[in-house]
DSSP file (Angstrom, degrees, kcal/mol; ACC not computed):
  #  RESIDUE AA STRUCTURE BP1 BP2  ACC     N-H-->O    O-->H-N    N-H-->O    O-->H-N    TCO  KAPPA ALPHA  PHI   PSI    X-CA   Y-CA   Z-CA
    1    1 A X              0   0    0      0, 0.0     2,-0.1     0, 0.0     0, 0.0   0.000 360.0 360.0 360.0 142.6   24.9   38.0  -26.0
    2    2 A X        -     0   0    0      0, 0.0     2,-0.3     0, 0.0     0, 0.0  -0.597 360.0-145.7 -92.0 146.1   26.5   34.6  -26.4
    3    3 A X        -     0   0    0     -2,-0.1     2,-0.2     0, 0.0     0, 0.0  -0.926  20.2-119.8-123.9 147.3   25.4   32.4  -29.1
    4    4 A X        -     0   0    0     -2,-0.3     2,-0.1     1,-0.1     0, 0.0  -0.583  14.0-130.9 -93.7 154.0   25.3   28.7  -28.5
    5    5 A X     >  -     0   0    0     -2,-0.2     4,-3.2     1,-0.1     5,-0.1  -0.456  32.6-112.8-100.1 158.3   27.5   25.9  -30.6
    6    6 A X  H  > S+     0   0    0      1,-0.3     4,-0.9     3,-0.2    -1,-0.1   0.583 121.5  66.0 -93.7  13.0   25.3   22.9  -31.8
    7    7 A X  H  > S+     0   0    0      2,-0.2     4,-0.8     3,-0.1    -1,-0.3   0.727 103.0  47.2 -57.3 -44.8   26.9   20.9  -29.7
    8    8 A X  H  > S+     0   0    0      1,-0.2     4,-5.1     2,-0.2    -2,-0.2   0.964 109.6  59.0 -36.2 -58.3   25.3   23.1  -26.8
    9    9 A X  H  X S+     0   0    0     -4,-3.2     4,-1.2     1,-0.3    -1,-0.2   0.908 100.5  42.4 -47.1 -73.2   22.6   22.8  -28.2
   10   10 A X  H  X S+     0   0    0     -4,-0.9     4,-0.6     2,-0.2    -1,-0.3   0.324 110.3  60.9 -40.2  -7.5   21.8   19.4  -28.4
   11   11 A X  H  X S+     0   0    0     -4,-0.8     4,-2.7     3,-0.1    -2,-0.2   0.933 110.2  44.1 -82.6 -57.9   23.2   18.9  -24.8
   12   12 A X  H  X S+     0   0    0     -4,-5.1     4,-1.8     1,-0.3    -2,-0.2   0.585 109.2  50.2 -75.6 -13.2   20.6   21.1  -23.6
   13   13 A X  H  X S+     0   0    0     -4,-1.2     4,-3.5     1,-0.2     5,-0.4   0.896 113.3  51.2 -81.5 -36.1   17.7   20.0  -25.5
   14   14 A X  H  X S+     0   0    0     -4,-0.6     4,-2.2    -5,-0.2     5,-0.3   0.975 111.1  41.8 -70.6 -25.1   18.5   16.5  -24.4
   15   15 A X  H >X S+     0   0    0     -4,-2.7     4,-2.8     2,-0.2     3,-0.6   0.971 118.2  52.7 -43.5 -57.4   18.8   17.3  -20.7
   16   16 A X  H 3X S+     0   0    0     -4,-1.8     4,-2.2     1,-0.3    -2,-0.2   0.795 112.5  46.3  -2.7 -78.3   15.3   19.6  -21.8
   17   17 A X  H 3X S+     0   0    0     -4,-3.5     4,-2.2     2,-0.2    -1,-0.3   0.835 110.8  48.3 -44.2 -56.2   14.1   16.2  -23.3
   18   18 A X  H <X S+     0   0    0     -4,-2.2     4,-2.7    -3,-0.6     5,-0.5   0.988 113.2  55.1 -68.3 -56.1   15.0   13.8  -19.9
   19   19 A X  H  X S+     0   0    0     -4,-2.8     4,-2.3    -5,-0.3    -2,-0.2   0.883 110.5  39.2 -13.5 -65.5   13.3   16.6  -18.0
   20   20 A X  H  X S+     0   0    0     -4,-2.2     4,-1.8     1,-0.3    -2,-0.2   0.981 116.7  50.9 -74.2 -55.7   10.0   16.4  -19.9
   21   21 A X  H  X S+     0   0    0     -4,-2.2     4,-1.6     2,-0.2    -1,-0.3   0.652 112.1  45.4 -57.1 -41.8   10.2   13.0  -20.0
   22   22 A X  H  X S+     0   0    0     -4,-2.7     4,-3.4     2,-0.2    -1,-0.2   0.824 112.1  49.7  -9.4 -67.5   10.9   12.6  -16.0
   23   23 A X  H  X S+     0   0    0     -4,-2.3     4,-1.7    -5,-0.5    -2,-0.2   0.774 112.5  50.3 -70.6 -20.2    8.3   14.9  -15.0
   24   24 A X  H  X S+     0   0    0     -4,-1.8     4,-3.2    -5,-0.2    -2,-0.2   0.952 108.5  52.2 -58.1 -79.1    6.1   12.6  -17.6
   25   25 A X  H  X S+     0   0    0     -4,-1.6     4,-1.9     2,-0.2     5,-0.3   0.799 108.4  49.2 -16.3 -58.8    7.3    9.6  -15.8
   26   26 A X  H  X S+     0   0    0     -4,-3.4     4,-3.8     2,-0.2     5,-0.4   0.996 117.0  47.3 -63.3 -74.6    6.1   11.3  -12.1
   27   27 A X  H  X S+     0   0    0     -4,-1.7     4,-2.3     2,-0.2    -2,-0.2   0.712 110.0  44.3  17.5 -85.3    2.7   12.0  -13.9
   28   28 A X  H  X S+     0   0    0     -4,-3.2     4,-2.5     2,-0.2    -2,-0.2   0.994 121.8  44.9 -75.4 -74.1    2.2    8.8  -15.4
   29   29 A X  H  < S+     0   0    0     -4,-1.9    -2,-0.2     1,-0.3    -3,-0.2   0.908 118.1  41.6  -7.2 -78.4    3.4    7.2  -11.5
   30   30 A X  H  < S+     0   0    0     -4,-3.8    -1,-0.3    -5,-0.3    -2,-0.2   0.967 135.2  13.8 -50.6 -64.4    1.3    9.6   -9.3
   31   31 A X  H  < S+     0   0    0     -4,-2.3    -2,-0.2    -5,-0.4    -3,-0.2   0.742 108.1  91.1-110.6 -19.7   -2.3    9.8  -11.4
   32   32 A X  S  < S-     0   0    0     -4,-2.5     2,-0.1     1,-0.2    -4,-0.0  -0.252  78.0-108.0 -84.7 156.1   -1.9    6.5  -14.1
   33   33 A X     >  -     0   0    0     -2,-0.0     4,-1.2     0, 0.0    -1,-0.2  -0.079  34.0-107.2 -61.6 148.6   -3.0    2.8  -13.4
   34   34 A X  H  > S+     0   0    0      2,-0.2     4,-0.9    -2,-0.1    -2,-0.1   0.647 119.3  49.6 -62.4 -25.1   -0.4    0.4  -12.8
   35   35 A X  H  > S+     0   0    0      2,-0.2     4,-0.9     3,-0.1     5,-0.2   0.844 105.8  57.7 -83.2 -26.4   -0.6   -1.3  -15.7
   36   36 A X  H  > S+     0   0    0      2,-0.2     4,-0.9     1,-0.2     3,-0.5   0.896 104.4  55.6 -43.6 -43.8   -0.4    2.0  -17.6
   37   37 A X  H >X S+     0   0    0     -4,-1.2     4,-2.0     1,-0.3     3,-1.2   0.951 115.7  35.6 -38.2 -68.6    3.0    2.7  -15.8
   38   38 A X  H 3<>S+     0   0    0     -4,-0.9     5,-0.8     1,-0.5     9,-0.4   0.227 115.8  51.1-111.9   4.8    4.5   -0.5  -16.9
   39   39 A X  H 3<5S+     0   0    0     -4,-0.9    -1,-0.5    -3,-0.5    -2,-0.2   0.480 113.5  44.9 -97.6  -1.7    3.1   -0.8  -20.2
   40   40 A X  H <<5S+     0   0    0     -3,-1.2    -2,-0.3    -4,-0.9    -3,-0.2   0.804 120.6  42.1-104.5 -43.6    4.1    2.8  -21.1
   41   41 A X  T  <5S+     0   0    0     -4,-2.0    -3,-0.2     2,-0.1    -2,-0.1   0.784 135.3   5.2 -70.7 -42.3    7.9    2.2  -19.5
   42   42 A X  T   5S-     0   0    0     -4,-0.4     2,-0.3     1,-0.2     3,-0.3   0.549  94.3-114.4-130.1 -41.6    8.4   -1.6  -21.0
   43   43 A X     >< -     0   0    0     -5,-0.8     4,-1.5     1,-0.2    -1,-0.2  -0.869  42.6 -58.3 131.0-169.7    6.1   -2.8  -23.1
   44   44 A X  H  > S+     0   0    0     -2,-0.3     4,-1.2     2,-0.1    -1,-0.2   0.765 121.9  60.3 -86.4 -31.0    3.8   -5.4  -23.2
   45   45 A X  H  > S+     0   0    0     -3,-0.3     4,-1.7     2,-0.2    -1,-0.1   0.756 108.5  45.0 -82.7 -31.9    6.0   -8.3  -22.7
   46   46 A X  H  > S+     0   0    0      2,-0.2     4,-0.8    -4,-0.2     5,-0.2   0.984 112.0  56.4 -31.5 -71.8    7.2   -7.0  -19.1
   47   47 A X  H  X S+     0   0    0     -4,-1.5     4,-1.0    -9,-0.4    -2,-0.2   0.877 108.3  43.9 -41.3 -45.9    3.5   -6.2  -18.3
   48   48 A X  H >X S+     0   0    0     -4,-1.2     4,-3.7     2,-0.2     3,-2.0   0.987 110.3  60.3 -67.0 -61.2    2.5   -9.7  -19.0
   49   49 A X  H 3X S+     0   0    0     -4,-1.7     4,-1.3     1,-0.3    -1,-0.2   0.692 105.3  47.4  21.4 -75.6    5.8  -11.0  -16.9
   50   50 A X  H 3< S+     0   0    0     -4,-0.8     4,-0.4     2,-0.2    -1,-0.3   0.401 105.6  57.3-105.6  19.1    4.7   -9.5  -14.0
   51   51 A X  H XX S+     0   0    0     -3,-2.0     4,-1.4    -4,-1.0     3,-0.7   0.718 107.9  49.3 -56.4 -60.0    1.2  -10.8  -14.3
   52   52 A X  H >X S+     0   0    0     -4,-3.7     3,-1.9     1,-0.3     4,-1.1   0.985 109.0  59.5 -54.0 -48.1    2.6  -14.3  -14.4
   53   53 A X  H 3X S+     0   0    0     -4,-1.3     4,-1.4    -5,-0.4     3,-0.4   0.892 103.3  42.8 -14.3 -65.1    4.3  -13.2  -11.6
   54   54 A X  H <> S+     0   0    0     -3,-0.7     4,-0.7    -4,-0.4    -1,-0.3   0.488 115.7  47.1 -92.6   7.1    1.7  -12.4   -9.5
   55   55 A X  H << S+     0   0    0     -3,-1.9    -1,-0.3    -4,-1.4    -2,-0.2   0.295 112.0  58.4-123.3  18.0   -0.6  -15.7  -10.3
   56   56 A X  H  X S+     0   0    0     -4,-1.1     4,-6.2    -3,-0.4    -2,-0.2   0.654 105.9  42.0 -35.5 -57.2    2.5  -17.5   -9.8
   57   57 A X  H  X S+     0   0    0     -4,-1.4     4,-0.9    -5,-0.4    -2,-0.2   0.942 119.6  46.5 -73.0 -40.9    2.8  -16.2   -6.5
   58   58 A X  H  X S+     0   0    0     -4,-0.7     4,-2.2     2,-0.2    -1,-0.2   0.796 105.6  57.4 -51.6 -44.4   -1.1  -16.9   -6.0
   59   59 A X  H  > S+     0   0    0      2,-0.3     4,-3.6     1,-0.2    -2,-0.2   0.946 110.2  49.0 -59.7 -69.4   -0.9  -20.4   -7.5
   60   60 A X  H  X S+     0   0    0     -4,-6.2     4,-2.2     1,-0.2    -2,-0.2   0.815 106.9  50.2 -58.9 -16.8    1.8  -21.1   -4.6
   61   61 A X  H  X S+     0   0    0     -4,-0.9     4,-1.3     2,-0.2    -2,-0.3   0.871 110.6  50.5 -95.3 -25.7   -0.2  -19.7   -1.9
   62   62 A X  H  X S+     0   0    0     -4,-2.2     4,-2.9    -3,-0.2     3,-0.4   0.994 118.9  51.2 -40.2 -71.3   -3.5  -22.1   -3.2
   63   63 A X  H  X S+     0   0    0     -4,-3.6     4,-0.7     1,-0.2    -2,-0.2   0.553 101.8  44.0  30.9-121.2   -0.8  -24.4   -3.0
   64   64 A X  H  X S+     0   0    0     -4,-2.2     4,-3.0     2,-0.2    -1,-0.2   0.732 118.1  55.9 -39.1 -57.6    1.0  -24.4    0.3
   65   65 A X  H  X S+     0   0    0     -4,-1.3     4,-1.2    -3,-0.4    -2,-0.2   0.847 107.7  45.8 -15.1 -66.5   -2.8  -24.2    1.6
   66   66 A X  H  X S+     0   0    0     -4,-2.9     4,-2.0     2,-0.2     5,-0.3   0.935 110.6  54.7 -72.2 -40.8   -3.7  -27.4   -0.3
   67   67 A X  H  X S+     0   0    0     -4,-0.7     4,-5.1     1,-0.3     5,-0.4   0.989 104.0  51.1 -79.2 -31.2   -0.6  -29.2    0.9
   68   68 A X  H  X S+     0   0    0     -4,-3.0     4,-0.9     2,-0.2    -1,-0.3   0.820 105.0  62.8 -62.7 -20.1   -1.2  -28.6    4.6
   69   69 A X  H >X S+     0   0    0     -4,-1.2     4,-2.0    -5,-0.2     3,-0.8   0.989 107.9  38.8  -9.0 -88.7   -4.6  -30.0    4.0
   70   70 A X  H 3X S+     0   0    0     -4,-2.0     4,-3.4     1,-0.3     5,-0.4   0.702 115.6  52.6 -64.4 -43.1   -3.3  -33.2    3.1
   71   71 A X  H 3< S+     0   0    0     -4,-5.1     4,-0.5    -5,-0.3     5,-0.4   0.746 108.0  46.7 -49.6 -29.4   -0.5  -33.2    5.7
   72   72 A X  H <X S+     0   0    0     -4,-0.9     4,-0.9    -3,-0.8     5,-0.4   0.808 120.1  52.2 -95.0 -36.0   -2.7  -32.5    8.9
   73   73 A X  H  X>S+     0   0    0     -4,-2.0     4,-2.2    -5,-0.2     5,-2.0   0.998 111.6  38.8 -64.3 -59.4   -5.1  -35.6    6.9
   74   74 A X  H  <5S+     0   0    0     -4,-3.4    -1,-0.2     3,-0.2    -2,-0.2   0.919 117.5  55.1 -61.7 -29.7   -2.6  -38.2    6.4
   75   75 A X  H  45S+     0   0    0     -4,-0.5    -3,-0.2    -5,-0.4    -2,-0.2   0.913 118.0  37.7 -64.9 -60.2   -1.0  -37.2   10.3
   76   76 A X  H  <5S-     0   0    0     -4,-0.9    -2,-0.2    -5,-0.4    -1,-0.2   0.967 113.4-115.2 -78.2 -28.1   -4.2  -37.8   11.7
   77   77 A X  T  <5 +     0   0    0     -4,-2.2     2,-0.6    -5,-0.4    -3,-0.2   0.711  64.6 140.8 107.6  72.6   -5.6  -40.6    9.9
   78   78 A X      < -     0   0    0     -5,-2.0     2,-0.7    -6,-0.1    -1,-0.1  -0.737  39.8-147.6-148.5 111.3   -8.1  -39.0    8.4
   79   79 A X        -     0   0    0     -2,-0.6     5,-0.1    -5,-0.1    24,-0.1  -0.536  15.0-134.9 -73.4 107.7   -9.6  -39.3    4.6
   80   80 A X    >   -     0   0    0     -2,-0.7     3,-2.1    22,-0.2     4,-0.3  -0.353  20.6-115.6 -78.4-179.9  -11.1  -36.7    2.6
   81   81 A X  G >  S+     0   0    0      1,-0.3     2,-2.3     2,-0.2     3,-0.9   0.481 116.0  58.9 -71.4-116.7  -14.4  -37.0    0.6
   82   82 A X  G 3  S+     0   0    0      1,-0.3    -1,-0.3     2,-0.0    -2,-0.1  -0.081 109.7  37.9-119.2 -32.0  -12.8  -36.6   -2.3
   83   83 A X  G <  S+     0   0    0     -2,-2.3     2,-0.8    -3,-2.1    -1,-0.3   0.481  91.4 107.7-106.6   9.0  -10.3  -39.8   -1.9
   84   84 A X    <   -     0   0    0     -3,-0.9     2,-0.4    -4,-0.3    15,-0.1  -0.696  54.7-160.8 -97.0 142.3  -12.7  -42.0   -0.3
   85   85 A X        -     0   0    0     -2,-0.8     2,-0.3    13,-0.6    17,-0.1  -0.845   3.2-151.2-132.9 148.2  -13.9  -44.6   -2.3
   86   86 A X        -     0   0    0     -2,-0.4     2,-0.2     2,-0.0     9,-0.0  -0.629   4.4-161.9-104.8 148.9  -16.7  -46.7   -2.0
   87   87 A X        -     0   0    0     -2,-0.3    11,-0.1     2,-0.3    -2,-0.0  -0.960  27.5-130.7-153.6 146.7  -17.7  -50.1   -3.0
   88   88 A X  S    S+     0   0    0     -2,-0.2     2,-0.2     2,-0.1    -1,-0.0   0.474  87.7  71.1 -50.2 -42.8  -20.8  -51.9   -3.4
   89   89 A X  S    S-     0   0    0      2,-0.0    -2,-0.3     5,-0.0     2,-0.3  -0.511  72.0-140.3 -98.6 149.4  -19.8  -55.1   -1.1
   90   90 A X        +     0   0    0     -2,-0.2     2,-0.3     4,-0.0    -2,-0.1  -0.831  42.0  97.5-133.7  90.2  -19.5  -54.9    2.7
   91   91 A X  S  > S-     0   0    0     -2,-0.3     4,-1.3     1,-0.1     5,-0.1  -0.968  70.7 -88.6-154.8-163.1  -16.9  -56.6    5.0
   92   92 A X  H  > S+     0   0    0     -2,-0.3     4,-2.2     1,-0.2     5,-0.1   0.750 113.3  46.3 -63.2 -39.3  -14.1  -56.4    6.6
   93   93 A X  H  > S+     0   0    0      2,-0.2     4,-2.2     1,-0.2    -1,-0.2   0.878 116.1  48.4 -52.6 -46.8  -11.4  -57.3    4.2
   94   94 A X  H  > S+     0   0    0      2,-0.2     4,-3.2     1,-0.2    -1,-0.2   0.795 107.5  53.4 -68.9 -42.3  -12.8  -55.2    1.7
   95   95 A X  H  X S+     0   0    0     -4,-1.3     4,-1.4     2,-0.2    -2,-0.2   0.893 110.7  55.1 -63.3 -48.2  -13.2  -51.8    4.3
   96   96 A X  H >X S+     0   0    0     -4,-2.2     4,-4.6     2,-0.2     3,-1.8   0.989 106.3  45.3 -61.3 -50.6   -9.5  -52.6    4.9
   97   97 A X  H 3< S+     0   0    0     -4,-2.2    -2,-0.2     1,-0.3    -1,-0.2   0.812 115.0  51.9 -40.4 -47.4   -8.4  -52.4    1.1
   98   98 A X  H 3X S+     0   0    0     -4,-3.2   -13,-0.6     1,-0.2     4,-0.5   0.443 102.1  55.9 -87.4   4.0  -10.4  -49.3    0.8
   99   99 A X  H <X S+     0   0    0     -3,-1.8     4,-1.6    -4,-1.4    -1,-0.2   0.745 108.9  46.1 -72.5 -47.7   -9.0  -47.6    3.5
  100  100 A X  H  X S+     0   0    0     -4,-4.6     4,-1.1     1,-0.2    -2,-0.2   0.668 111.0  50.9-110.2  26.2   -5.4  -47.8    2.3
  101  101 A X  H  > S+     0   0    0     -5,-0.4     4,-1.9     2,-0.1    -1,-0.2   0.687 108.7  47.4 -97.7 -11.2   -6.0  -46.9   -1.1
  102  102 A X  H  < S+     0   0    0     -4,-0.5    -2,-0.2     2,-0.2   -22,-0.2   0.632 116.1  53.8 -85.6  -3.6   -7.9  -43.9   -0.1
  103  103 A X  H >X S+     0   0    0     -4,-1.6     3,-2.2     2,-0.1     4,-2.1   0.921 105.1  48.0 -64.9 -59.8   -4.7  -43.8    2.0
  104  104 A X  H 3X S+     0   0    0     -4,-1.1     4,-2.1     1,-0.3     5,-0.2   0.795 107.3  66.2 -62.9 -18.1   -2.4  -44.1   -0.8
  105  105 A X  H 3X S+     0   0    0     -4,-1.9     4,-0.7     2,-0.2    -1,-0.3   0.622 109.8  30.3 -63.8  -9.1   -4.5  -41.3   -2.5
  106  106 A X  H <> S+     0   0    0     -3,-2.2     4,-2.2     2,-0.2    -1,-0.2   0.791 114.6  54.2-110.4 -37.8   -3.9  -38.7   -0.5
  107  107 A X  H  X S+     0   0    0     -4,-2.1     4,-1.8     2,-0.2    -2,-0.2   0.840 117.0  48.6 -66.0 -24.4   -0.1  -39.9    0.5
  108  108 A X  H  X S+     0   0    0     -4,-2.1     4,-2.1    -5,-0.4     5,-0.3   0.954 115.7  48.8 -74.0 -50.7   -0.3  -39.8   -4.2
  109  109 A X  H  X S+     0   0    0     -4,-0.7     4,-1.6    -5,-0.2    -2,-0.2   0.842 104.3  52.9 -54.3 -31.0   -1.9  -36.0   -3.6
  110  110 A X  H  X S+     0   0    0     -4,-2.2     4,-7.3     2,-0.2    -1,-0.2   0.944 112.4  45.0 -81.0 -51.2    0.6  -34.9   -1.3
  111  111 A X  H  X S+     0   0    0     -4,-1.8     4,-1.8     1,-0.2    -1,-0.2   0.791 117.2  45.7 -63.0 -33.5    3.8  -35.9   -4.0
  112  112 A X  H  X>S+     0   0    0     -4,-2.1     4,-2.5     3,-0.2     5,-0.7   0.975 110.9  48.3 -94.0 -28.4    2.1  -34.4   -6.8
  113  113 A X  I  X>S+     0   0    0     -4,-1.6     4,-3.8    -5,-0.3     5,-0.5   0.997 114.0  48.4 -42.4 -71.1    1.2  -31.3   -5.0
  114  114 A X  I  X5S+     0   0    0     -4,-7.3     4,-6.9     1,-0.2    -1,-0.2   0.934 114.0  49.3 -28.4 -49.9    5.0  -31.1   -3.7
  115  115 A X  I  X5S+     0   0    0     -4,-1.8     4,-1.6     1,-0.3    -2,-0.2   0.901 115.1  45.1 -54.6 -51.2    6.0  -31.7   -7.5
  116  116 A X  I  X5S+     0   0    0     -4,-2.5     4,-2.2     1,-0.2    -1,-0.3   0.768 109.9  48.5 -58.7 -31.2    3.5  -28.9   -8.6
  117  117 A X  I  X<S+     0   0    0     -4,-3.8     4,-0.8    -5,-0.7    -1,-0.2   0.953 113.3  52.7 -85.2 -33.8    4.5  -26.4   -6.0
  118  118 A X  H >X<S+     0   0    0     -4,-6.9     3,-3.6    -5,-0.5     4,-2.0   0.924 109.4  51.3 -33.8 -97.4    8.6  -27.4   -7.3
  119  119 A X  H >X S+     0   0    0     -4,-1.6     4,-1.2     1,-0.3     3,-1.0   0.679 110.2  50.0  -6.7 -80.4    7.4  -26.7  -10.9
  120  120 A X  H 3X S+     0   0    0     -4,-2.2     4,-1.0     1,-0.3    -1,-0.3   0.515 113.0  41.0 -62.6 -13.3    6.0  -23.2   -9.8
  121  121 A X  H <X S+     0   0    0     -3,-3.6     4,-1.4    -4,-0.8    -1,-0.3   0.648 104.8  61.9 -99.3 -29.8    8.8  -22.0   -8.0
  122  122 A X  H XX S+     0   0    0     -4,-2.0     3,-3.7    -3,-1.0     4,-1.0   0.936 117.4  47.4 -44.3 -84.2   11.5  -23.4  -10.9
  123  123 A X  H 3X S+     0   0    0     -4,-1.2     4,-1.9     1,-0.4    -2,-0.2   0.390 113.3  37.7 -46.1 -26.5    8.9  -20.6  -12.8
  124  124 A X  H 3X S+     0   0    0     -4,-1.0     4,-1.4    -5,-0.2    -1,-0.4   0.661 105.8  61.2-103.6  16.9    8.8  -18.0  -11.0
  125  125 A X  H <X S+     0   0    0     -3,-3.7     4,-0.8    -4,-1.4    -2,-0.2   0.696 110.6  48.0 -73.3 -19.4   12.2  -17.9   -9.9
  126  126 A X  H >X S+     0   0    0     -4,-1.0     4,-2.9     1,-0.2     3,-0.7   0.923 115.7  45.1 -71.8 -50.3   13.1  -17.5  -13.9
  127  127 A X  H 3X S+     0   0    0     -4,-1.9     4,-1.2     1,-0.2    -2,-0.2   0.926 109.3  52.5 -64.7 -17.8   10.5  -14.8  -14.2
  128  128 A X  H 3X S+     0   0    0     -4,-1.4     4,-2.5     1,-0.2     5,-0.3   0.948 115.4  45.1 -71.8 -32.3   11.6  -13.1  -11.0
  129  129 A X  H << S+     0   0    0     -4,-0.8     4,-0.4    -3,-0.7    -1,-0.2   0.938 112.1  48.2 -71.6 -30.9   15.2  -13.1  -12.6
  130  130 A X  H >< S+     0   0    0     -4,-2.9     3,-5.4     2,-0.2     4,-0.4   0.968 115.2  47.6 -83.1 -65.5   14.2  -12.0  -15.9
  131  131 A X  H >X S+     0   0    0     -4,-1.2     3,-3.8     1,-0.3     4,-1.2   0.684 103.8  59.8  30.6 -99.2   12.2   -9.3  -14.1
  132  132 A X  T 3< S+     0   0    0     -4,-2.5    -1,-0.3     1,-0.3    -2,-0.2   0.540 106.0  51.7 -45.2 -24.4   15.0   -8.4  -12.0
  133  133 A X  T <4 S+     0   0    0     -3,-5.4    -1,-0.3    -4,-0.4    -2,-0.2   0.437 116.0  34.1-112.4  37.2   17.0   -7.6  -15.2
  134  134 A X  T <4 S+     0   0    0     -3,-3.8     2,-0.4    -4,-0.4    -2,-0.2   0.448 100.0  69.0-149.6  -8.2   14.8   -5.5  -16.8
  135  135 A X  S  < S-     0   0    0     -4,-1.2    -1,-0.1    -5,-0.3     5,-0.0  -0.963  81.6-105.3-126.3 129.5   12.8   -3.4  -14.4
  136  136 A X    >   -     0   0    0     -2,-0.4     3,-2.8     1,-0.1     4,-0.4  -0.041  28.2-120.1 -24.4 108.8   14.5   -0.4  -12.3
  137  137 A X  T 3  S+     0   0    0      1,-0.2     3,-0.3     2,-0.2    -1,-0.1   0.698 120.3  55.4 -58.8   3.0   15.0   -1.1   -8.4
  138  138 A X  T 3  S+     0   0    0      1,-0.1     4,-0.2     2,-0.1    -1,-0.2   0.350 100.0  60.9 -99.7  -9.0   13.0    1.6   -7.6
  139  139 A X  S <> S+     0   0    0     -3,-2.8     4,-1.5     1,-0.2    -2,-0.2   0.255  86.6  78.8 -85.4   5.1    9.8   -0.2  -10.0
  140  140 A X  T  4 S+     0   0    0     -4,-0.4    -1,-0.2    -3,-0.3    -2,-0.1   0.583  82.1  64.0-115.4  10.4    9.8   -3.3   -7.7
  141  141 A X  T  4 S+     0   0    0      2,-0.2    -1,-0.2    -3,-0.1    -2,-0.1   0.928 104.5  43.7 -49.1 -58.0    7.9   -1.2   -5.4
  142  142 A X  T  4        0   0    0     -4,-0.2    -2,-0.2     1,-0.2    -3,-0.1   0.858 360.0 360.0 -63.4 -44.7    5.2   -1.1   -8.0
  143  143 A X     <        0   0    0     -4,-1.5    -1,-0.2   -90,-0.0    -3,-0.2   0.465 360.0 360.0 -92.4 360.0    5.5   -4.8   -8.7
């Protein structure tokens, strides 16, 4: 019978060790939560990451939503409740004023919306990058 050096040894327990720890991994994969996964693999600061992630991505799609709103309103000539503004006095002059400022309110909605929906894509294109160096290509399945 061969006796092993403890160099051997220690190779084999760590293959042993990546084993258990694989077959952990599959486990955790198969019967575990998704947040379990990724808080058990990375940490807490990942997890949270790809939460921002995903109300990033949500956030844009509100968005995108809101700004075709505002596009199909100002193309058609058409005010929503929300920018039309009312005054007390009735004539013509006055009906004009308040038609193009509740014009310029929406053409003011449209620019900060753009600005907003910039902003949100500067952010998650960092988190997608920090992400992207820190999770497995075979995790972006999960996320």
């Amino acid at each position: 019978m061969r006796t092993m050096s403890v160099l051997e040894t220690s190779a084999l327990s760590s293959d042993f060790t990546w084993l258990i720890s694989r077959e952990h991994l599959y486990n955790i994969r198969r019967q575990e939560s998704f947040n379990s996964y990724f808080k058990y693999l990375y940490g807490e600061e990942i997890l949270r990451s790809i939460h921002q992630l995903q109300d990033l991505r949500k956030k844009k799609a509100r968005l995108l939503s809101t700004l075709a709103f505002l596009l199909r309103c100002r193309d058609q000539q058409v005010v929503p409740v929300f920018a039309q503004i009312r005054y007390p006095l009735h004539s013509f002059q006055i009906s004009k004023i308040l038609q193009r400022t509740s014009f310029a309110l929406v053409r003011e909605r449209i620019n900060f919306t753009r600005q907003k929906l910039n902003s949100l894509d500067r952010q998650s294109l960092s988190t997608h990058l920090f992400l992207t160096a820190q999770l497995a290509p075979s995790d972006w399945d999960w996320a």
